[in-house]
C-alpha positions as a Markdown table, in Angstrom:
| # | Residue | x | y | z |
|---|---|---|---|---|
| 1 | Unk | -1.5 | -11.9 | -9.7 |
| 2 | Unk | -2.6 | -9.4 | -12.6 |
| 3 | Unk | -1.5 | -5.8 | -12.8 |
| 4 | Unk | -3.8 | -4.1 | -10.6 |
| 5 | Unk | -2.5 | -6.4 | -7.7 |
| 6 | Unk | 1.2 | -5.3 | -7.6 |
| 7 | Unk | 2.2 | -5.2 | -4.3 |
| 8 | Unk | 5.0 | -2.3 | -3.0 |
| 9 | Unk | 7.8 | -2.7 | -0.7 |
| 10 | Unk | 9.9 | -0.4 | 1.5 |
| 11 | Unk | 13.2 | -1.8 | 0.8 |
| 12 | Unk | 17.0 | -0.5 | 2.9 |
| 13 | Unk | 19.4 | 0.5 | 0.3 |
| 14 | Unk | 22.2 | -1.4 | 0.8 |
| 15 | Unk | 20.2 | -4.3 | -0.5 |
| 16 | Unk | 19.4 | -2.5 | -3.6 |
| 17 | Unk | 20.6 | -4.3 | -7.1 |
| 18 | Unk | 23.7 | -2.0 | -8.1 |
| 19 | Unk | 21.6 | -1.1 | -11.5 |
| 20 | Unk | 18.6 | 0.4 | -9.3 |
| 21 | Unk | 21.2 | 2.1 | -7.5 |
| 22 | Unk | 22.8 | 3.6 | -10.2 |
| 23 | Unk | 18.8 | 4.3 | -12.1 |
| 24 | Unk | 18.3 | 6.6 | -9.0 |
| 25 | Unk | 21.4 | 8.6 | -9.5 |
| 26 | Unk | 21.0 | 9.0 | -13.0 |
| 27 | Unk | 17.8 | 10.2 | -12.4 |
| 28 | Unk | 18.8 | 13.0 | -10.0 |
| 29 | Unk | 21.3 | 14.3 | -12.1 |
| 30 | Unk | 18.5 | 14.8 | -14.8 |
| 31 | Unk | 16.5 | 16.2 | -12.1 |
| 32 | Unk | 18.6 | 18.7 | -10.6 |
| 33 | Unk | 20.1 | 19.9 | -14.5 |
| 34 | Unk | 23.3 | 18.3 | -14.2 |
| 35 | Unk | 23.0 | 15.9 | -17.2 |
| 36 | Unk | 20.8 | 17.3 | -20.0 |
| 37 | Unk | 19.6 | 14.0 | -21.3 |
| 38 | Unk | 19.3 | 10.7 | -20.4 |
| 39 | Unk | 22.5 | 9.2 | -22.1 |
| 40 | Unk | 24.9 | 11.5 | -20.4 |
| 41 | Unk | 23.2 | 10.5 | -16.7 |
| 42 | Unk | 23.9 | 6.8 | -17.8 |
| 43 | Unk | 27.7 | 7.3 | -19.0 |
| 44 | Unk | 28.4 | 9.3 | -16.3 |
| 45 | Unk | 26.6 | 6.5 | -13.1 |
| 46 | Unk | 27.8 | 3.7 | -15.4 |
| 47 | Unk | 24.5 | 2.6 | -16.3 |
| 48 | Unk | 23.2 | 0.9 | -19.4 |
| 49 | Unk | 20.3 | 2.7 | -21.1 |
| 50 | Unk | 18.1 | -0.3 | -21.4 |
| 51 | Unk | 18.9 | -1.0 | -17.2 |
| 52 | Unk | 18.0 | 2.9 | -16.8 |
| 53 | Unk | 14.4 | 2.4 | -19.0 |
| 54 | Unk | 13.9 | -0.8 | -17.1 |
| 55 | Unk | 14.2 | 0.6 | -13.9 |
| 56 | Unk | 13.3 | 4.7 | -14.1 |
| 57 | Unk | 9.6 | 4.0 | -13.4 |
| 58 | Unk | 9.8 | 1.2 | -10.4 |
| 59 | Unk | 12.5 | 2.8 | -8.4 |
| 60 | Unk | 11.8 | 5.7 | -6.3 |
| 61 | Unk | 13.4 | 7.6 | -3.8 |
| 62 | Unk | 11.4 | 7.3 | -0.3 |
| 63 | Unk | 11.2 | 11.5 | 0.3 |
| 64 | Unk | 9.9 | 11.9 | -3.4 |
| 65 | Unk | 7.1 | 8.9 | -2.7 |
| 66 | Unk | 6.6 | 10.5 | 0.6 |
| 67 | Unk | 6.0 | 13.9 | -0.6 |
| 68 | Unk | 4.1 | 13.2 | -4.1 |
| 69 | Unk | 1.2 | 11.5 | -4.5 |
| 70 | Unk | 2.1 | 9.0 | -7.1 |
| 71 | Unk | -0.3 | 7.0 | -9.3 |
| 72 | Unk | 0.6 | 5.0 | -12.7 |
| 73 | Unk | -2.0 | 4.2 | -15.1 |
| 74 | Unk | -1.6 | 1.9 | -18.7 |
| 75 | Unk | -4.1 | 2.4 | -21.4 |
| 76 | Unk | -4.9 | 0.6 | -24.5 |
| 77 | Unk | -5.6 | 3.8 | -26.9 |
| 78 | Unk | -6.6 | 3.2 | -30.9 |
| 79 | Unk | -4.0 | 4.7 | -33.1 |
| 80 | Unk | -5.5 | 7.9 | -34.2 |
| 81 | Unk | -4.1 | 11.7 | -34.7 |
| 82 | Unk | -4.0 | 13.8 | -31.7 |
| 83 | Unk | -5.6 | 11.0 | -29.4 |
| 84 | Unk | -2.4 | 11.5 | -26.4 |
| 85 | Unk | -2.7 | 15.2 | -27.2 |
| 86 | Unk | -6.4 | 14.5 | -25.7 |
| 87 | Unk | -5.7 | 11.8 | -23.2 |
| 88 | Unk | -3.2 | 14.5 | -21.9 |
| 89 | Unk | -5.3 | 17.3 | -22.1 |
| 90 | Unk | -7.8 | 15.7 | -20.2 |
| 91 | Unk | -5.3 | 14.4 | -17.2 |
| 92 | Unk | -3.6 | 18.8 | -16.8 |
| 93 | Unk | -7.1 | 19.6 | -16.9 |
| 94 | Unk | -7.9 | 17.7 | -13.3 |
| 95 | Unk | -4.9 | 19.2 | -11.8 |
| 96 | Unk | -2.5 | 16.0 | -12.1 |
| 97 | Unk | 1.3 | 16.6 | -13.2 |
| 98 | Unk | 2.8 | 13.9 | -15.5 |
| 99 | Unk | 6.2 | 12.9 | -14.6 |
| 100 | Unk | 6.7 | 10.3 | -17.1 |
| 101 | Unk | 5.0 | 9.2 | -20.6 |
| 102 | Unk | 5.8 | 6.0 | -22.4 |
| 103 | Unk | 4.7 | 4.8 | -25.7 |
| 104 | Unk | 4.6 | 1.7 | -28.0 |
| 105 | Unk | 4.7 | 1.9 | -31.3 |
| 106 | Unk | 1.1 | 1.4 | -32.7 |
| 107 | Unk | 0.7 | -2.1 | -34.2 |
| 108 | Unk | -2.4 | -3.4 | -35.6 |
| 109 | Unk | -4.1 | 0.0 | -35.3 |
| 110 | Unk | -3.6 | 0.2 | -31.5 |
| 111 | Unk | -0.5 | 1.5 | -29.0 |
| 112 | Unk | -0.2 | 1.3 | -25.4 |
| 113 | Unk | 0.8 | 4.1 | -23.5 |
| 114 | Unk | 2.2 | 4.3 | -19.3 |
| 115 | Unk | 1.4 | 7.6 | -17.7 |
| 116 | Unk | 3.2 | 7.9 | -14.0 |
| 117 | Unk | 0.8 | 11.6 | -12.7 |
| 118 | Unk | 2.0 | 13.3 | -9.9 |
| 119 | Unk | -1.6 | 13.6 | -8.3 |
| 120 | Unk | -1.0 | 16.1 | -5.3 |
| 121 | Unk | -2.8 | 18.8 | -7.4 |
| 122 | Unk | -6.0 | 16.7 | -8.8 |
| 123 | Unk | -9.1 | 18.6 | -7.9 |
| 124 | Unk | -11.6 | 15.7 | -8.4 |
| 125 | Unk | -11.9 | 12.0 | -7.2 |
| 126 | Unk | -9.0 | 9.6 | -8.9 |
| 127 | Unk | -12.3 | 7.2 | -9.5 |
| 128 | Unk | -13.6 | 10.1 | -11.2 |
| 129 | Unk | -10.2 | 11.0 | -13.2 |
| 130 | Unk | -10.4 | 7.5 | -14.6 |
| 131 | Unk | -14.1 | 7.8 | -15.3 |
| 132 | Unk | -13.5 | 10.3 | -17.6 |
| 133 | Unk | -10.7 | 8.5 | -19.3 |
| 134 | Unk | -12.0 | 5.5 | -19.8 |
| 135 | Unk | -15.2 | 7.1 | -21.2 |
| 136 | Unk | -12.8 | 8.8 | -24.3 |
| 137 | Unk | -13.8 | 7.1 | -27.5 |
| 138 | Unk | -10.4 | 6.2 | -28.2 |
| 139 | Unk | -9.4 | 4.4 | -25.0 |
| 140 | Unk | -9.9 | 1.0 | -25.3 |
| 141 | Unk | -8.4 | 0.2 | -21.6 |
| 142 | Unk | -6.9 | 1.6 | -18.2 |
| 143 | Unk | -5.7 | 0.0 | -15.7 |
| 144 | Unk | -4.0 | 1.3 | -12.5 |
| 145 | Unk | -0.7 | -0.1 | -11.9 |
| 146 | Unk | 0.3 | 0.9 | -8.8 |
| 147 | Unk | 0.1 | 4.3 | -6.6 |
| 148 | Unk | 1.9 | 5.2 | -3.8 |
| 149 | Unk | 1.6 | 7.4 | -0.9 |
């Protein structure tokens, strides 16, 4: 199965790994301004940071999936000065909110970067959102890896 294929399941809670459990409390508390960063949402669920950064982008609760229209995309960007300033530019400018950004460190003159958009407020096609990406002269790759509602 490669990435595009992931498939997504509606799972009951109580079945839930305790550490996926305790990734969607931590996250609330950031959400609703009762932990200020990441560290003090882990320390106070009893979380480890590395299980919260495993998790925080898998794990979602069912109303926000519902509600949101949720899409993640990887890219494969060459390591150049202001090319996420770009890639981000271009993504506010079709309407799309970013909920979460993560980046490698570049190695070999390239980085890989994981944008989860919020795409409730796109005003164009998603085909045509990643037409425009892909066609950036710094973005080697993107791939969808996964959407949801």
């Amino acid at each position: 199965m490669n990435k595009t294929d992931k498939k997504f399941y509606l799972v009951r809670e109580d079945v839930l790994p305790e550490a996926m459990k305790k990734t969607l409390d931590a996250k609330e508390l950031i959400e609703r301004g009762k932990a200020e960063s990441v560290w003090e949402a882990v320390q106070r669920v009893d979380l480890s940071r590395s299980a919260f950064y495993k998790y925080r982008d898998t794990v979602f609760p069912f109303h926000t999936v519902v509600k949101e229209k949720l899409i993640t995309l990887f890219f494969y960007l060459e390591d150049r000065s202001g090319t996420l300033s770009q890639l981000l530019s271009t993504v506010a400018s079709s309407g799309c909110n970013v909920m979460t950004i993560h980046q490698t460190i570049p190695l070999q003159g390239r980085a890989n970067v994981t944008l989860s958009l919020n795409t409730s407020g796109i005003t164009m096609e998603i085909e045509e959102l990643l037409s425009r990406l892909r066609k950036m002269e710094f973005v080697e790759k993107v791939e969808v890896l996964g959407s949801g509602a």
